[in-house]
N, C-alpha and C positions, 0 to 999 in steps of 0.2 A: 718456477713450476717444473716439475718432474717431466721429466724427459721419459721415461720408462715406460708400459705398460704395465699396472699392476694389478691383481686382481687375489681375492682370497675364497676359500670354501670353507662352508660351515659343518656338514654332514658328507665328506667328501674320502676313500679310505684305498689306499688295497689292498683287495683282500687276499690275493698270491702272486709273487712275482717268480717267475723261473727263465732258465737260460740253458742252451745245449751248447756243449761243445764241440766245433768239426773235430772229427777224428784222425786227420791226419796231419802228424808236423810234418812242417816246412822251416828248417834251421837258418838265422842268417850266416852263417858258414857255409852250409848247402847253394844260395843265393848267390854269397861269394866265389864258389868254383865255378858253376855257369855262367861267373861274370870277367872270369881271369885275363879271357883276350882282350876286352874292353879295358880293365885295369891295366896290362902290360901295354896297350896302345896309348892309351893316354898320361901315363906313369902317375897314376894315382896308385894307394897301397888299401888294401881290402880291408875289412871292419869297420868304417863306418855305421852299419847298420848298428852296430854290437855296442858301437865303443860310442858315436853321437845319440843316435836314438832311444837307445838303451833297450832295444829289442832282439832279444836271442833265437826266439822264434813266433810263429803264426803257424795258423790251423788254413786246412781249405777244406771242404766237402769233394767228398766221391767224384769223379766227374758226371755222374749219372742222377746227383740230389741236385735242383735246381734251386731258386734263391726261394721260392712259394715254398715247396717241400721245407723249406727248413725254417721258414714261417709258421707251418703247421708242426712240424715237430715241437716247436715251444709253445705254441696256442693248445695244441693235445696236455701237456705238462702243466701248466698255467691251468686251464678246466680241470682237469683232475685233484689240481692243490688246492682249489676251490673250492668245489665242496657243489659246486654252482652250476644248477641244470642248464645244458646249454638252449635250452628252449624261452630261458630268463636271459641271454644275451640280448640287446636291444641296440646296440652297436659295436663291429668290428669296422679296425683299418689295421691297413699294412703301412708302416712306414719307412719301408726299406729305400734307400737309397738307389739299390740293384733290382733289374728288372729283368725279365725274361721278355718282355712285349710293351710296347707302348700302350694298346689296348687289346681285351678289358683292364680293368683294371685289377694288381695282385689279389690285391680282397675278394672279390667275387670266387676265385680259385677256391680261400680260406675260407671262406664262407661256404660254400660247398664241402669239402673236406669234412669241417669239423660240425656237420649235419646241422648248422643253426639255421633259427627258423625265417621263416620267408617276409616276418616282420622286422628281421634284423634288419637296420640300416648297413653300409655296406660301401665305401669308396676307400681310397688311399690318401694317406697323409704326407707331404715329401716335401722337404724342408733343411737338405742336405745332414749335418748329422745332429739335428735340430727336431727331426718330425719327429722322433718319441715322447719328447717333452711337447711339443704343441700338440701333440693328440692326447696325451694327458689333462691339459687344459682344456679340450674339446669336450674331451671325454665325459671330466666333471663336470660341466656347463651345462651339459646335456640331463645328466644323474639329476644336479641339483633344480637345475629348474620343471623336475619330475617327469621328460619326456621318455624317458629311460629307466632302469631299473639298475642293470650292469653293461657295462663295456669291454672288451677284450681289444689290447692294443699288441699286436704281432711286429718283428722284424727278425727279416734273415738277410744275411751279408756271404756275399762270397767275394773269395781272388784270382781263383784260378786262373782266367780270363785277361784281367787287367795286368796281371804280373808276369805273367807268358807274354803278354803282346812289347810288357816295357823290358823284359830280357831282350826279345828278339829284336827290338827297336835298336836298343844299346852296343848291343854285337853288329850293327851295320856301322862296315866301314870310314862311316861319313863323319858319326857321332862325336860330338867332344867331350871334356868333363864338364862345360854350360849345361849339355843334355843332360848329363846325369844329377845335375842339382835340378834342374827342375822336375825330372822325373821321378826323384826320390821319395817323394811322400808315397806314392803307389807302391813303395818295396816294403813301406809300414806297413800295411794295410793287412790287417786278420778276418779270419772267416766265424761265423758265428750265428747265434739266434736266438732274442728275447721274446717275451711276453708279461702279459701285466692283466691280471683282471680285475676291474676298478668297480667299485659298487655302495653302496651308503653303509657310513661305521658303525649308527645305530642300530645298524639291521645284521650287521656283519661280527659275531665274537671275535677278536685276536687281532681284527683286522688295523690298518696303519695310517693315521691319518694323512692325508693332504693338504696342508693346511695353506699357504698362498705362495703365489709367484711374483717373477718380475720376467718383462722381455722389452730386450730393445736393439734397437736396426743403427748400421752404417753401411747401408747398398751403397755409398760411394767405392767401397770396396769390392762392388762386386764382382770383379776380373780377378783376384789376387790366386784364386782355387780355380779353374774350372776343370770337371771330369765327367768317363765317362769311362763304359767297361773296354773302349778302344786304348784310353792314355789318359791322364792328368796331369796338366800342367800348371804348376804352385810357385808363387815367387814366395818361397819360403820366409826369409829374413823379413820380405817385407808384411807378410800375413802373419808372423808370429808379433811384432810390434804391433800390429792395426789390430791383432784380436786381442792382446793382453790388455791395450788401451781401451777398446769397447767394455770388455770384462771392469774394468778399474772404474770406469765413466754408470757402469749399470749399478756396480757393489755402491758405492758413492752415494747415487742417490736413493740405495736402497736404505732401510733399519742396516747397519753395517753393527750398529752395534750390540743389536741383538743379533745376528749373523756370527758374529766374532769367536764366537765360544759353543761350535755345533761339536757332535760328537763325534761325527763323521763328515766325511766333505765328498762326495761321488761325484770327482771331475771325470769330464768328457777324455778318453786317455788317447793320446794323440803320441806322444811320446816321452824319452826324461827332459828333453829342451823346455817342451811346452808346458811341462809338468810342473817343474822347478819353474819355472817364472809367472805361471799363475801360480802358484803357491805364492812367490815372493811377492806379486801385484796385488794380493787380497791381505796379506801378513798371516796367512793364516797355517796353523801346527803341521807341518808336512808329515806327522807323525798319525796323523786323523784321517790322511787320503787314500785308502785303500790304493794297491797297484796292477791292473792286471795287464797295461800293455805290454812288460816285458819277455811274457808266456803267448800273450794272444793278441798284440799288436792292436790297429785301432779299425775296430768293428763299428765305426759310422756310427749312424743314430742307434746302433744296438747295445752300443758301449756303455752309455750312462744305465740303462736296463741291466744288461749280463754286468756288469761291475758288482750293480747294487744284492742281484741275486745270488754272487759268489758271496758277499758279504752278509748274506741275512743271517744265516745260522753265529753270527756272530755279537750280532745285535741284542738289545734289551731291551725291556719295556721302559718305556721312557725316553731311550736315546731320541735328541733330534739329528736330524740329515739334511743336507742341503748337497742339490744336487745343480750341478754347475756346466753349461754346456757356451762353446763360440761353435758356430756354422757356418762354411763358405759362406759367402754374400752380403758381407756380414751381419749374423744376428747372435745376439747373449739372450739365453736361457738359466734363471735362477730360481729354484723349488725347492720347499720348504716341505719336511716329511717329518710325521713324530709316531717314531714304531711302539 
């Protein structure tokens, strides 16, 4: 018996997916000179970021745009490519990983902002870089068993915060290169902001179907990632084996072999370590995987979204997708899209 959670939709589509980019780079060369003392103390040589990661640069926001602001700048983008009065929204969530306050919750924010109505539902989805895809699922669940009409799923990610605090960390005295391997995934980390407005395809011209998923959990894992906009601390080696394994354990007992020959593959971008080895653990065409951590680094649950929205205008009717996500804690997210 299947270990997974699976589930499929019948009338289930989106009908526009969009993505903003921060405006401001941040170079891993830039990274590298405010990291020189630390490099000449501990006689490590600079580029890693460049040369393991395969990340040249990341974007931050303004210091003045908060992570909701830049929720709403993609949920404004998203409604307009829509088509779709937002008084026909019947569910918003934010699934941003980054928060400004523990409560309310960011949605309420969005929900205000982008004037919907006081019948919309209304909470936050967080699910480390997992909640886009499980509000996706929610999302549907809700459309198809008709309590809903349309859904609007928002996420904005920032770094500024968490990568100031692990520079400043790194430049004390104390630090070793142990510190800077575990605080390394933080120096990946890009700024950014999706949205998705999800709605039924029979009702929707152009729009793209949803067609089913899979999810499934190894919380034994769940120490390997923990963060927060103070620090993150990652035992790398050992969460990239426990997620490529989870990923290979979900693919497995998914259809793999109808999975095997998608058009495109929108993995969660994490980096070229993790990239190249889920490409190798599923066998699938590393030629199919769009890339955009090497420009924008890994924007959380916003990745698999902004990934998929650089990549639409490239798309064709017909193309299928499958869109691939591992989340601290561990959980695999696998979704099936036919544009």
């Amino acid at each position: 018996m299947s270990g997974n959670f699976q589930y499929s939709f019948e009338d289930i589509a989106v009908v526009s997916i969009e993505a903003c980019d921060a405006p401001i780079v941040v170079t891993s060369d830039e990274i590298d000179v405010l990291l020189a003392p630390f490099y000449e103390r501990v006689g490590a040589e600079p580029g890693l970021l460049h040369n393991l990661a395969g990340i040249t640069e990341r974007r931050q926001w303004p210091a003045d745009v908060s992570f909701i602001e830049a929720s709403v700048f993609a949920g404004e983008k998203a409604l307009a490519a829509s088509g779709v009065d937002p008084s026909r929204i019947g569910f918003v969530t934010n699934t941003s990983v980054c928060r400004d306050r523990l409560e309310p919750s960011s949605s309420v924010t969005v929900h205000d902002r982008l004037g919907l109505s006081s019948n919309c539902i209304n909470y936050d989805v967080s699910n480390a870089c997992l909640g886009f895809l499980n509000a996706m699922h929610m999302a549907g669940t809700l459309i198809e068993t008709g309590q809903i009409d349309y859904a609007l799923i928002v996420d904005g990610e920032g770094t500024r915060e968490i990568q100031q605090n692990t520079i400043d960390r790194l430049l004390d005295p104390q630090t070793t290169i142990d510190d800077l391997f575990s605080n390394f995934a933080s120096l990946t980390l890009g700024s950014g902001s999706a949205a998705m407005v999800l709605g039924r395809h029979s009702e929707n011209p152009g729009s793209h179907r949803v067609v089913r998923g899979e999810f499934r959990a190894a919380t034994q894992h769940h120490d390997l990632c923990v963060g927060s906009l103070e620090s993150m601390r990652t035992d790398t080696k050992a969460l990239l084996e426990a997620g490529t394994q989870l990923g290979r354990i979900a693919w497995d007992e998914a259809d793999k072999d109808n999975w095997g020959e998608m058009d495109r593959y929108i993995l969660h971008q994490v980096s070229r370590v993790h990239t190249a080895a889920m490409v190798e653990t599923l066998g699938i065409d590393a030629s199919r995987v769009p890339l955009t951590f090497p420009i924008f680094g890994n924007i959380g649950p916003a990745a698999v979204p902004f990934t998929l929205a650089h990549e639409a205008d490239s798309l064709s009717d017909g193309d299928r997708l499958l869109c691939v996500g591992i989340g601290s804690g561990l959980n695999a997210a696998l979704l099936e899209l036919a544009w």
